[in-house]
TITI-171034 format. One record per residue: residue in three letters; x, y, z of N, C-alpha, C in turn. Coordinates in pm, whole numbers, plus 50000, padded with zeros to 5 digits. Atoms other than C-alpha are relative to their C-alpha. Example, Ala and Ser with C-alpha at 12.3 -4.5 7.8 and 13.67 -1.06 7.14 Angstrom:
REM residues 2
ALA500894988150000512304955050780500905012050000SER499184988149994513674989450714499235010950073
//
This chain:
REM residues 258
UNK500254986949939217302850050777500295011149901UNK499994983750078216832885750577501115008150076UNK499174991150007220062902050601500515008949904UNK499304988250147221752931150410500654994849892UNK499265006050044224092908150308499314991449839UNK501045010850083221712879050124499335012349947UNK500544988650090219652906550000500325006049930UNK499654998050113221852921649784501074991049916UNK500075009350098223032890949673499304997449874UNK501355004750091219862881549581499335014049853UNK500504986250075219082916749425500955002049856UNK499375005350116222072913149218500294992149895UNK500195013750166221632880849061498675005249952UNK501374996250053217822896449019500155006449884UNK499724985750084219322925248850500554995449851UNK499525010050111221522901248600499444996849924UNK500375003150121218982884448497499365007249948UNK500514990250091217052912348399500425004649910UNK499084995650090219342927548249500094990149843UNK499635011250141220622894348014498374998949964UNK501325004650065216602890047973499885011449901UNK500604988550093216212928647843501124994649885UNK499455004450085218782917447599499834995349921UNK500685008450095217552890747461498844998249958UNK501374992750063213962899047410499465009150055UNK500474985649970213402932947587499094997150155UNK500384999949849212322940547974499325016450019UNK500664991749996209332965048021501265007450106UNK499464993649889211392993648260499335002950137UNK500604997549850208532992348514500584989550090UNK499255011749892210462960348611501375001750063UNK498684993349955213642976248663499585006750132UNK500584988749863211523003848904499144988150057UNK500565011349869210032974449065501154989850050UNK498885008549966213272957749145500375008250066UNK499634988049927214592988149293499135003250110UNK500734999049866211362999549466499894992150102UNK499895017849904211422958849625501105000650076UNK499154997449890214602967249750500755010850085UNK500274984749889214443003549896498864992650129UNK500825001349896211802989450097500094993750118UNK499725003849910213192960350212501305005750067UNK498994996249921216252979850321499665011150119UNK500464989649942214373008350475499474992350101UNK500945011049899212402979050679501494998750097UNK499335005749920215642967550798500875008350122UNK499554989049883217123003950920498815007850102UNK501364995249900213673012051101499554986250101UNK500335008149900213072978451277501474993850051UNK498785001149924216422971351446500424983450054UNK499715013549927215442940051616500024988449873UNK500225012150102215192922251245501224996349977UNK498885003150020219122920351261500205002849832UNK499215002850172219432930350885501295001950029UNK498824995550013222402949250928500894991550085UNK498735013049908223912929251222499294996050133UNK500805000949865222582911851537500055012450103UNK500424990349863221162934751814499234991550125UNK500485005849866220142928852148498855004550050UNK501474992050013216402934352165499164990950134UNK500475007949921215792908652431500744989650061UNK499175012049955216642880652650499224984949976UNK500525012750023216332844452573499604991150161UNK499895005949860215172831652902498735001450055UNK501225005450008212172814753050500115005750186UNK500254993849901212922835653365499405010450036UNK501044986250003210592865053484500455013450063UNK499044985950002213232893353452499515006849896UNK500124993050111212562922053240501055014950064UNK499034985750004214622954553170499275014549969UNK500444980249986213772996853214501275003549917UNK499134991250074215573017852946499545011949964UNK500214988550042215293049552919500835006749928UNK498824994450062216943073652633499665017150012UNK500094983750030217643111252532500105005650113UNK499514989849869218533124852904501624999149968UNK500544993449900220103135853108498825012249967UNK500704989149961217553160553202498645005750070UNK500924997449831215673179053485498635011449965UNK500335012949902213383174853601499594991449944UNK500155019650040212803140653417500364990650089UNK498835009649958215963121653526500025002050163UNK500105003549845215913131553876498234995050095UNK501895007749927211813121353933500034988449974UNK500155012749956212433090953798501164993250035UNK499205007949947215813081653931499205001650184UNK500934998649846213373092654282499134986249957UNK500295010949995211113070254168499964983549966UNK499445008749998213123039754093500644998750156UNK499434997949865214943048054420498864989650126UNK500855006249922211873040854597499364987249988UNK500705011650032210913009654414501394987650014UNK499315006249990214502998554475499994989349876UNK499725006550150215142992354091500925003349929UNK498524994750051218172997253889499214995249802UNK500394992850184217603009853481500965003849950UNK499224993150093219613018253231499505009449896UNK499844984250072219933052353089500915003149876UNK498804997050100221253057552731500025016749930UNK499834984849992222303094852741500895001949877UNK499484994950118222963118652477500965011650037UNK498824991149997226703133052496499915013650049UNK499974984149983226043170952503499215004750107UNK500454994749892223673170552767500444998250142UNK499614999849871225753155253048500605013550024UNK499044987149904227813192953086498305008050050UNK500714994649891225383212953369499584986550050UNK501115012149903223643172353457501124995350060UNK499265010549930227043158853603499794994750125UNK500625004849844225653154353968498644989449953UNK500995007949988222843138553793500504986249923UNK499345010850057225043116353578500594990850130UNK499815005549924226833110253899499284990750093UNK500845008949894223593099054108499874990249917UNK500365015650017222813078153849500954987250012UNK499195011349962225833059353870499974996450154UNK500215001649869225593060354231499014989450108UNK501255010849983222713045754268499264987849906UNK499855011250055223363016354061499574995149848UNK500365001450183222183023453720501295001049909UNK498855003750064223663018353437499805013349860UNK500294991050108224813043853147500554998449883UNK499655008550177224823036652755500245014149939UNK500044987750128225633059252461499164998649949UNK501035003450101223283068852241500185015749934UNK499014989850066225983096052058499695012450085UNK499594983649926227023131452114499235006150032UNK501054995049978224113149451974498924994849950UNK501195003050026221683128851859498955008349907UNK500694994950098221373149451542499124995949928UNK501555006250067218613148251312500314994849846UNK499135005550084221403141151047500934986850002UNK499245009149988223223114451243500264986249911UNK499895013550093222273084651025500565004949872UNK499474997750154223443098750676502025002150027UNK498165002149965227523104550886500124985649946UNK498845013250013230123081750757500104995350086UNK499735010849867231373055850988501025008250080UNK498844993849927234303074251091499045010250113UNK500124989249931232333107151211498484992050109UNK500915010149951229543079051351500754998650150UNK498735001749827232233069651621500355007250019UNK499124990449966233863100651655498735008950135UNK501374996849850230173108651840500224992750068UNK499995010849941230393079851994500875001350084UNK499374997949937233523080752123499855014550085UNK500364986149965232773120352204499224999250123UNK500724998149888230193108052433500534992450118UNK499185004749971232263081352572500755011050121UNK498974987249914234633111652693499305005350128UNK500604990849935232143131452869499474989250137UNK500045004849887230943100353059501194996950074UNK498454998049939234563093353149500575007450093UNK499844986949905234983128353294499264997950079UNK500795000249896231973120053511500234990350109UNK500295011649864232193086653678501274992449967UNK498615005049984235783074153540499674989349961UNK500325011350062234043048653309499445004749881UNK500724998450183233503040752917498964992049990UNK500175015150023230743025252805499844992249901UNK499905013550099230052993752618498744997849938UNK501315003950083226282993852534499805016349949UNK500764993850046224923010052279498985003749946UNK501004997250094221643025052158499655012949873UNK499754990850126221203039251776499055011250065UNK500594987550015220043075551751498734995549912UNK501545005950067216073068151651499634993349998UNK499705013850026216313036751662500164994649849UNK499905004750136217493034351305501464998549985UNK498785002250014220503015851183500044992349849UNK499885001650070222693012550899501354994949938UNK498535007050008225672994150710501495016450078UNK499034993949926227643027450820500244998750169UNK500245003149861226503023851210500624987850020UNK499635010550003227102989251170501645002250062UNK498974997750017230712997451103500565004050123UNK499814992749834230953022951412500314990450098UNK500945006949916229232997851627501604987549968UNK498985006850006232032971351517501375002850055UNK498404996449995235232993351511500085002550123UNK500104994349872234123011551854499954987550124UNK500125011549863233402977652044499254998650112UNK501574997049913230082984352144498774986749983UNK501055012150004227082959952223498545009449993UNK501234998850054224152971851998498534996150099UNK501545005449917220702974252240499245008049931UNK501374996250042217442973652117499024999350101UNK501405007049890214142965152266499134993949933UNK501195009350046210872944452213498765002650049UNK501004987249969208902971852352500305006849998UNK500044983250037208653003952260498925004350041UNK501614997149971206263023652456499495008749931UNK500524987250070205753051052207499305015250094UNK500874990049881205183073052523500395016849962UNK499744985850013206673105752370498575006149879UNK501664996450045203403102052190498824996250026UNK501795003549917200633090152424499985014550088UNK500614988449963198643114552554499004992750145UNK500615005149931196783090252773500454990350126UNK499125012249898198313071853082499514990150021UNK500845009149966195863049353154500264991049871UNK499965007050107195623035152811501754993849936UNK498725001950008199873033952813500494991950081UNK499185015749901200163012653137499014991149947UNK500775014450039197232988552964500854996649941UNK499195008450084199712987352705501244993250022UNK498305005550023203112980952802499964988750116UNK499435009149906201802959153124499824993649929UNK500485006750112200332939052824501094991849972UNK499065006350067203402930752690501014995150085UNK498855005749964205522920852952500024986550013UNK499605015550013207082885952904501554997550034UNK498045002749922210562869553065500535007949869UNK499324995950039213272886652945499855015949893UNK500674988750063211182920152775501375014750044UNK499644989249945213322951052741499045011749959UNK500884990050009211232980552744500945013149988UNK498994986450069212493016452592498565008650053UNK500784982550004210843048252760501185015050020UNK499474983449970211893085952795500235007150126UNK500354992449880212393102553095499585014650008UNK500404981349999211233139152987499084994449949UNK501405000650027207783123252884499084999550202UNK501135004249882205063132153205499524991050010UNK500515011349970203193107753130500704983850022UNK499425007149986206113079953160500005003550128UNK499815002749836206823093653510498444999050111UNK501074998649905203123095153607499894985950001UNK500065019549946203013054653529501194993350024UNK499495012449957206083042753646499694989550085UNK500725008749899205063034053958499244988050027UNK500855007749998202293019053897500594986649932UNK499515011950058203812996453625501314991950107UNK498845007749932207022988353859498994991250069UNK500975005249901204162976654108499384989749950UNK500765007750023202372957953888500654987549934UNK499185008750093205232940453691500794990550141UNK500195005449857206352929254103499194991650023UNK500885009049998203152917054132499444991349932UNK499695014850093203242892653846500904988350050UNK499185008650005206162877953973501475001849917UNK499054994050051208612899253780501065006350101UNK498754994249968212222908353858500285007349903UNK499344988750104213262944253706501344998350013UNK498654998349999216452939653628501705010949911UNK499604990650145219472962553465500614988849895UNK499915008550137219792952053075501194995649954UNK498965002950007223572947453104500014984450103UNK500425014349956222642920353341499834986849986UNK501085006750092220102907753190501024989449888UNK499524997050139221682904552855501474992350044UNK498405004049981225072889753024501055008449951UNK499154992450076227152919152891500465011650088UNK499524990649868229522943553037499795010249967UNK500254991249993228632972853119501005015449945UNK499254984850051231522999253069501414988849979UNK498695004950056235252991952918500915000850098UNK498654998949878237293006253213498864996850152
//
């Protein structure tokens, strides 16, 4: 398996022998910038696709030949999103997990509260979900983390335990966080890309497309067009023979620390 680890193993003994080769009878330097560019790329591969485990296993799915799948939504709280589709989960009698960004639970606490209320589940996915977050050290990595931690705490009198990266990009510092903090790394194995479809129709072809046992699916709740197809998809993923289930569930993993 392609981990961070083996990879710069491997990059290092690469590098060696280059090196002892330029030595002993000379090494064009485009091979140097092609050793380098070979492994910017594959590292960049590994903090943009999440579910390839470079950095460290993630939880992108369930192993199981049962016909459960998981609703995740990130970047709320916020209204009206979060309360249309905790309405329309309500009505489909479905429970989702919500991985909310720190700074917006102060004015959503009633909506933080329904969602706990009504049986969903709530993840971190840091404080603010800056546009800098991945370049923080590990320390100030958790210090969001924990930060958001707090705020759900103040709400429903629980920490929690799953987490999803800011962008979905992760890195040996996150890693770190993600270790020291005592969090369970969630990914998915769908991505609906719905904060950039423009088309609903062509968005429930796609994502009913992909559902298979154990599928977690990642949408938005401030995209329209996610709340104009839930419905339909809850309905149709039912009528397969699917159980929506929440991804702490799913996944066998606990939900909050206290």
């Amino acid at each position: 398996m392609l981990t961070f680890k083996n990879t710069n193993i491997a990059f290092i003994l690469l590098l060696a022998f280059t090196i002892w080769a330029d030595k002993m009878q000379g090494v064009n330097w485009m091979i140097y910038a092609a050793i380098i560019l070979v492994y910017s790329l594959i590292v960049s591969y590994g903090c943009y696709f999440v579910s390839s485990g470079f950095f460290m296993p993630m939880y992108c799915s369930a192993k199981t030949n049962r016909k459960v799948i998981a609703l995740t939504f990130d970047d709320g709280p916020m209204s009206p999103g979060t309360p249309e589709v905790l309405q329309i989960l309500k009505n489909a009698d479905v429970e989702a997990a919500f991985f909310c960004i720190g700074e917006r639970l102060a004015g959503n606490e009633s909506v933080i509260k329904q969602l706990h209320a009504d049986g969903h589940l709530i993840g971190n996915h840091s404080f603010t979900h800056g546009a800098l977050f991945d370049l923080l050290p590990a320390a100030k990595m958790l210090a969001e983390m924990q930060q958001m931690d707090t705020e759900v705490y103040r709400a429903i009198g629980k920490r929690p335990r799953l987490f999803r990266p800011p962008y979905g990009v992760m890195n040996p510092n996150l890693k770190n966080a993600i270790i020291k903090g005592g969090y369970f790394p969630i990914g998915w194995n769908v991505r609906s890309y719905d904060t950039m479809a423009k088309d609903a129709d062509k968005l429930l072809i796609k994502v009913i497309s992909r559902i298979k046992p154990g599928t977690i699916f990642l949408f938005h709740e401030k995209c329209d067009v996610t709340i104009k197809i839930l419905p339909q998809f809850i309905e149709q993923a039912k009528a397969m023979g699917y159980e929506i289930v929440r991804v702490d569930k799913m996944l066998g993993l606990p939900a909050y620390a206290d």
